[in-house]
Structures are given as structure tokens and as C-alpha cells.
N, C-alpha and C positions, 0 to 999 in steps of 0.2 A: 504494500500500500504506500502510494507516496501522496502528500499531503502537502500542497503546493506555497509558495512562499506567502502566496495570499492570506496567509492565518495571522501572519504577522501584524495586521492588522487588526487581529484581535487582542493584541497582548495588553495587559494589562501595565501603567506607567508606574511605577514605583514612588511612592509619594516621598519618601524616608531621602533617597538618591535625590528625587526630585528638589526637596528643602533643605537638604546640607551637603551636596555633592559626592557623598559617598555614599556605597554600596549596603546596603543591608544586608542580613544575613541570608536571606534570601535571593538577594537578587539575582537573574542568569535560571532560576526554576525553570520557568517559563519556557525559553528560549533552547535550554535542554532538555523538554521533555518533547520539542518538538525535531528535533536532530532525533533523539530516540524512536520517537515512532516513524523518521524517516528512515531508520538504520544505522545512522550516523553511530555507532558506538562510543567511539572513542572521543570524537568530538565533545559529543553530549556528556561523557565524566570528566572532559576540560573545563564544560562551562558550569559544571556544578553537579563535582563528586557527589554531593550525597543521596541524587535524585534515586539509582540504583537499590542501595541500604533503603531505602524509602519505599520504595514500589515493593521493594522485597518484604519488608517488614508489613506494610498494609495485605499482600497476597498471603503471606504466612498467616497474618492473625484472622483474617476469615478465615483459612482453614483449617486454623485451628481450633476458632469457633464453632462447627462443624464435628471434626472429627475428633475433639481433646485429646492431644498426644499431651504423652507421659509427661518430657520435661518440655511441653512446650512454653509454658509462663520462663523458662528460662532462656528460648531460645528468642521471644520476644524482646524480653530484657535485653539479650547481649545485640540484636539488629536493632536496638530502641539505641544502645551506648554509640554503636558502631556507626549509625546513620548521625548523631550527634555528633562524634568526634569527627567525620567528614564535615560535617557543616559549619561548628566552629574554626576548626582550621584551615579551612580554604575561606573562611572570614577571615581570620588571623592573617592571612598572605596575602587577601586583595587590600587591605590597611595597610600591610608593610609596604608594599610592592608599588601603592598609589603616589 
């Protein structure tokens, strides 16, 4: 499925970036979730590692909603840490880096 540049137009303007010139923690979501659903792989974990940990972590806990595995409350915990620590430090490096 390719999914044309034309979404871009959809995206949403970052108000945080907008009023102080810098990036929010989020910012680049967007932008890489649409590189992802074009295939873009690697692209999409340049513009915002923790979009991946994130998708992962939301498909896990539906199914773990579903089917309760054992340790699953743990393996939500450690993609809950892991999708965190991407997020913070690719903040922490678009601050240094800017």
C-alpha cells in the first residue's frame, strides 16, 4: 500500500515547536508513522525511534487483553520502559544536536 504524499497535508502542526522553536517530545510521530506505513523502515526509526516500541507495545496489550499470557503484565512493563527510553533520548539529542 503506498499512501501518497498528499497526507501531509493532514498532519497535524505542533503547537509546543510552534511557540518556542523547539521540538517536543513528540515531535516527527507523525511524519514517521507515515514513512512506516509507506515501508520506509529505517527512515521512519530516524524520524522517531520510538514509534516501533509503541505500535508494539499497543498490538501486545490487546493481545494480551484477549488471551492473558503468563508474564504478560511484565512484558508490557518492559515495551512500556523500552518505548520510553527511545522517546526520551532521541528528545535528549534533538536538544543537544539543535
Amino acid at each position: 500500500i503506498y499512501f501518497p504524499h498528499q497526507f501531509g497535508v493532514l498532519m497535524l502542526t505542533c503547537y509546543i515547536k510552534e511557540a518556542t522553536g523547539y521540538d517536543c517530545p513528540g515531535c516527527g510521530f507523525q511524519r514517521s508513522f507515515f514513512k512506516l506505513i509507506n515501508g520506509d523502515f529505517y527512515e521512519s526509526f530516524i524520524l522517531y525511534p520510538g514509534l516501533i516500541p509503541f505500535i508494539t507495545l499497543c498490538l501486545f496489550t490487546l493481545i494480551h487483553l484477549k488471551f492473558m499470557f503468563k508474564n504478560g503484565a511484565k512484558i508490557i512493563l518492559t515495551l512500556f520502559i523500552c518505548t520510553t527510553l527511545f522517546t526520551v533520548v532521541n528528545f535528549i539529542f534533538k536538544i543537544i544536536s539543535s
